[in-house]
C-alpha positions as CSV (number, residue, x, y, z in Angstrom):
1,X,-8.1,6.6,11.1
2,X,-5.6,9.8,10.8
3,X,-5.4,9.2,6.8
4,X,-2.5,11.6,6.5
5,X,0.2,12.8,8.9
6,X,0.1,15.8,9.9
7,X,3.5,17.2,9.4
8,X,6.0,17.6,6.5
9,X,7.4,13.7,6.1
10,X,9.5,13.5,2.4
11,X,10.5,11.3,0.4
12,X,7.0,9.9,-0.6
13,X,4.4,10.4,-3.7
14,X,7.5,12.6,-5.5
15,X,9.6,14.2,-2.6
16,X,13.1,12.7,-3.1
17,X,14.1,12.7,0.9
18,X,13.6,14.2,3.9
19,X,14.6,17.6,4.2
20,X,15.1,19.3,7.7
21,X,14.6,22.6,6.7
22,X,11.4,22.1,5.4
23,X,10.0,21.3,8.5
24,X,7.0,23.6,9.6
25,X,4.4,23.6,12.4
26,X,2.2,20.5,12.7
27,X,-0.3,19.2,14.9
28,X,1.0,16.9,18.1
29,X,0.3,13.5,18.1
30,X,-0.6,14.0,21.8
31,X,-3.5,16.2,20.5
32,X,-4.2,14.1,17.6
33,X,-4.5,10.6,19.5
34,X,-6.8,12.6,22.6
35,X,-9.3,13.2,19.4
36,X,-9.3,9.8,18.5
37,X,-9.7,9.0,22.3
38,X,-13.1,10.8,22.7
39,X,-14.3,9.2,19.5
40,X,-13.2,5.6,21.7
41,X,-14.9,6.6,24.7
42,X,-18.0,7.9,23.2
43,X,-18.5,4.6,21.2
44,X,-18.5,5.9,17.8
45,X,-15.0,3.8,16.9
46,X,-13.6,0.3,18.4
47,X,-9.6,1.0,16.8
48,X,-8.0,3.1,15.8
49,X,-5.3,3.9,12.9
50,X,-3.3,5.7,10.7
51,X,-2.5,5.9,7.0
52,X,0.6,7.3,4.8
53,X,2.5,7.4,7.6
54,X,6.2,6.5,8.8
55,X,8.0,4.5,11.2
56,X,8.8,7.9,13.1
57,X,4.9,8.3,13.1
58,X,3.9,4.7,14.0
59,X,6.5,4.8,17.2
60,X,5.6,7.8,18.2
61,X,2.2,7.2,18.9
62,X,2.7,3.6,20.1
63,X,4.6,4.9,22.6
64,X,2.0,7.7,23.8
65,X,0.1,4.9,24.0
66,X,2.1,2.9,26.0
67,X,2.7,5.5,28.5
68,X,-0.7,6.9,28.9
69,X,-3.2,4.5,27.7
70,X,-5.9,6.3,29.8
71,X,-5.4,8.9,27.9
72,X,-4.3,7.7,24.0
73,X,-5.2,5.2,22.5
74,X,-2.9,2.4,20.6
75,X,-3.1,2.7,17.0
76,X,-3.5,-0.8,15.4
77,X,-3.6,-0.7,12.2
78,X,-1.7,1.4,9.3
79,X,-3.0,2.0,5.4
80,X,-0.4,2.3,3.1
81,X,0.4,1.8,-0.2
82,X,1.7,-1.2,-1.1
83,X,2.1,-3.9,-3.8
84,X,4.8,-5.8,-7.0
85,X,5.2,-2.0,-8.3
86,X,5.4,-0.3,-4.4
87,X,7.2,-2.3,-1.8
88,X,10.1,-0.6,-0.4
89,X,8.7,2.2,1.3
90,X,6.8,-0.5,3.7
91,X,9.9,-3.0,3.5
92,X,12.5,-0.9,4.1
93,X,11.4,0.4,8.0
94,X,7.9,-0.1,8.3
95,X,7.8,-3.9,8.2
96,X,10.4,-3.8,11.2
97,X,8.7,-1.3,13.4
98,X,4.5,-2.7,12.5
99,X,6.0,-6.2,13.5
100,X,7.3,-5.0,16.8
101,X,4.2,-3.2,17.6
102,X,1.7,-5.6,16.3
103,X,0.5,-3.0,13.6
104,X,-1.0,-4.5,10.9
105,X,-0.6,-3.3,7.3
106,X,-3.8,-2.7,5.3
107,X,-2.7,-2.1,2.0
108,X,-4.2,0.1,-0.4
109,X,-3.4,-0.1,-4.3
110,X,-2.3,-3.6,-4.6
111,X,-3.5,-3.7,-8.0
112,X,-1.3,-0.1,-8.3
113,X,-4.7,1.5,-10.0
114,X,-5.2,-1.4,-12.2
115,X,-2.0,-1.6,-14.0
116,X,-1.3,-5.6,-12.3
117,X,-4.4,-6.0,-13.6
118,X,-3.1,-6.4,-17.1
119,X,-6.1,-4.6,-18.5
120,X,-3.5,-2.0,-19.6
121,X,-1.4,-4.1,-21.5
122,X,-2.8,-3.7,-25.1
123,X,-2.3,-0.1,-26.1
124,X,-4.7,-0.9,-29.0
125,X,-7.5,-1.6,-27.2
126,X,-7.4,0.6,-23.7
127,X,-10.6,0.2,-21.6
128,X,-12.6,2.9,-22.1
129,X,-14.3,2.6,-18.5
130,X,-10.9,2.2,-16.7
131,X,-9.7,5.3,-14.2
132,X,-6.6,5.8,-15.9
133,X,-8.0,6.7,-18.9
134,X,-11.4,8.3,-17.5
135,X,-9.1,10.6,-15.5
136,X,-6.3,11.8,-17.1
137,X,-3.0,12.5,-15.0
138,X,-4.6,10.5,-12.1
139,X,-1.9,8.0,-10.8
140,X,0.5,9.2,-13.7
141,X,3.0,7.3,-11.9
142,X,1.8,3.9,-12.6
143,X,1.9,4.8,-16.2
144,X,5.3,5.2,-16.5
145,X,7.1,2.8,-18.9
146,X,9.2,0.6,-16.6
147,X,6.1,0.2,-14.8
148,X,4.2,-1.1,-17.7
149,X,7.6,-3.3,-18.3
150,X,7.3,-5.2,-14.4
151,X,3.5,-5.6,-15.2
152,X,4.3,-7.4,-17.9
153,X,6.7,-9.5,-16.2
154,X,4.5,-10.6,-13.6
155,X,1.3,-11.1,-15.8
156,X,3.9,-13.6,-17.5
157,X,4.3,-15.1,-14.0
158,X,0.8,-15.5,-13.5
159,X,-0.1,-17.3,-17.1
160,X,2.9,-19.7,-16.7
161,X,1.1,-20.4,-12.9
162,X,-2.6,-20.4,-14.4
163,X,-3.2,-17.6,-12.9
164,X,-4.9,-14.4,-13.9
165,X,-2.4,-11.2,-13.3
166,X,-4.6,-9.9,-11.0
167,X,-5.1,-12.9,-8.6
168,X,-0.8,-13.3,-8.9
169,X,-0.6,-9.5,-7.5
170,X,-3.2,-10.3,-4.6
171,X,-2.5,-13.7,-3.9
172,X,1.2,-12.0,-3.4
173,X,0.2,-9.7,-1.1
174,X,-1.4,-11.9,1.2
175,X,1.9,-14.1,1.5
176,X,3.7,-11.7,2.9
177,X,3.5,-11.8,6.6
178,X,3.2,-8.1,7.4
179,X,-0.1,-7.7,5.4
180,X,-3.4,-8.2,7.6
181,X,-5.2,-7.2,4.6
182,X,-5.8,-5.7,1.0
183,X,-8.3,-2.2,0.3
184,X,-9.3,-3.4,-2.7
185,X,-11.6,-1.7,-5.8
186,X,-14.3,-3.3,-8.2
187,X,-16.8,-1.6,-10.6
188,X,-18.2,-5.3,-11.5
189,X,-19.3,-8.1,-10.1
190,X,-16.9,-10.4,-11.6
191,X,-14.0,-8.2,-10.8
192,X,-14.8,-8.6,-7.2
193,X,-15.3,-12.3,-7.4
194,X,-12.1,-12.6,-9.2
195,X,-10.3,-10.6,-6.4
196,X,-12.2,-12.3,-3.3
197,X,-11.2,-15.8,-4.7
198,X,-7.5,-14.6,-4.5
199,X,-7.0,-15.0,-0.9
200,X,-7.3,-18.2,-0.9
201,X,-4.8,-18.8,-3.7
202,X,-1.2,-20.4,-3.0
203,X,1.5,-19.5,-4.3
204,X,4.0,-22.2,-5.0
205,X,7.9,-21.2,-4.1
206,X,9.2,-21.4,-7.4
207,X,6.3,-19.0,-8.5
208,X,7.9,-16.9,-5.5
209,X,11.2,-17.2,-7.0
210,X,10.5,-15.8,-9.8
211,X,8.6,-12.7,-8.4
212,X,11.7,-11.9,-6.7
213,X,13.3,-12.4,-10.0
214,X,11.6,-9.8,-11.5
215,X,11.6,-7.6,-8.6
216,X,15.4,-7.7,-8.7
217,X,15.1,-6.2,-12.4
218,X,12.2,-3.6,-11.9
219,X,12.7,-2.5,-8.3
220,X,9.8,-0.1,-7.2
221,X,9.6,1.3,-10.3
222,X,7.2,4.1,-9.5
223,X,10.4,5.9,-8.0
224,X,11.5,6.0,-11.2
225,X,8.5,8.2,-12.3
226,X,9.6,12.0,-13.7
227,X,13.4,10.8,-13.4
């Protein structure tokens, strides 16, 4: 799996848009997908992938694919981020060109580094053990208020649905058709039990409802970070 493209892209983690002029040399995706070919034919990999990328990426080397599959091979899977605080850079052009191509979405942070976890939630009493506080400045933009605000919102979904926030955030993800599957992180036991029990969790359509409810108010609100 390519786990970042190797160009200038914009417009994610911070970059505002997409600037033309910023655009420098980078590595072909001819050259990049022939490396991932040799790794195919020697038997170290089965598929192949990419991550961070963009629907520009994703076609690109579909088609390669397409045209040469002796000589590339079809990328079938992309890792993004995406989750109730990050949806829109998946939604917005991603969705449409992973459905076309039958690339699946595994997403990474759909807890959003703990935050839908709603072990945040009590300033008073911050987990000690928990990566935002052991590393400082790590996923700062998670931390930013109107993030804790939509957290809040959906942890209040998830009691009203007897729920716990984190199953509400995972059982979410797995709804929504363009998601083969979640990355997901545990430092306990139980934490992994609680987030393996999720898949199997139904949401109800007025629980649904609301979600979108709440997304309406607190639209990706990690874009908001630094504003």
């Amino acid at each position: 799996q390519i786990h970042w493209p190797d160009r200038y892209t914009g417009g994610l983690f911070g970059q505002p848009d997409f600037s033309p002029s910023q655009l420098s040399d980078s590595t072909p995706f001819e050259e990049q997908l022939s490396a991932l070919n040799e790794l195919v034919k020697a038997g170290k990999v089965r598929y192949v992938g990419v991550s961070n990328e963009t629907p520009f990426g994703v076609c690109s080397m579909v088609e390669l694919a397409k045209q040469s599959p002796e000589l590339y091979p079809r990328i079938v899977s992309i890792q993004n981020s995406y989750s109730l605080l990050v949806r829109k850079d998946f939604e917005a052009g991603l969705a449409e060109a992973c459905h076309h191509h039958d690339v699946g979405l595994l997403s990474y942070s759909p807890l959003a580094g703990g935050i839908l976890t709603g072990k945040y939630a009590n300033k008073e009493n911050l987990p000690k053990n928990a990566r935002l506080n052991m590393f400082p400045g790590f996923m700062d933009r998670y931390l930013y208020s109107l993030n804790e605000e939509a957290a809040n919102a959906y942890a209040e979904i998830a009691k009203e649905a007897g729920l716990s926030p984190t199953q509400l955030a995972l059982s979410w993800c797995y709804h929504r058709e363009h998601v083969t599957s979640t990355i997901i992180g545990a430092t306990t036991l139980e934490q992994l039990d609680e987030d393996i029990k999720a898949y199997d969790i139904k949401l109800e359509d007025g629980v649904m409802e609301k979600i979108g409810s709440v997304y309406k108010k607190y639209t990706d609100p990690t874009k908001a970070y630094g504003a």
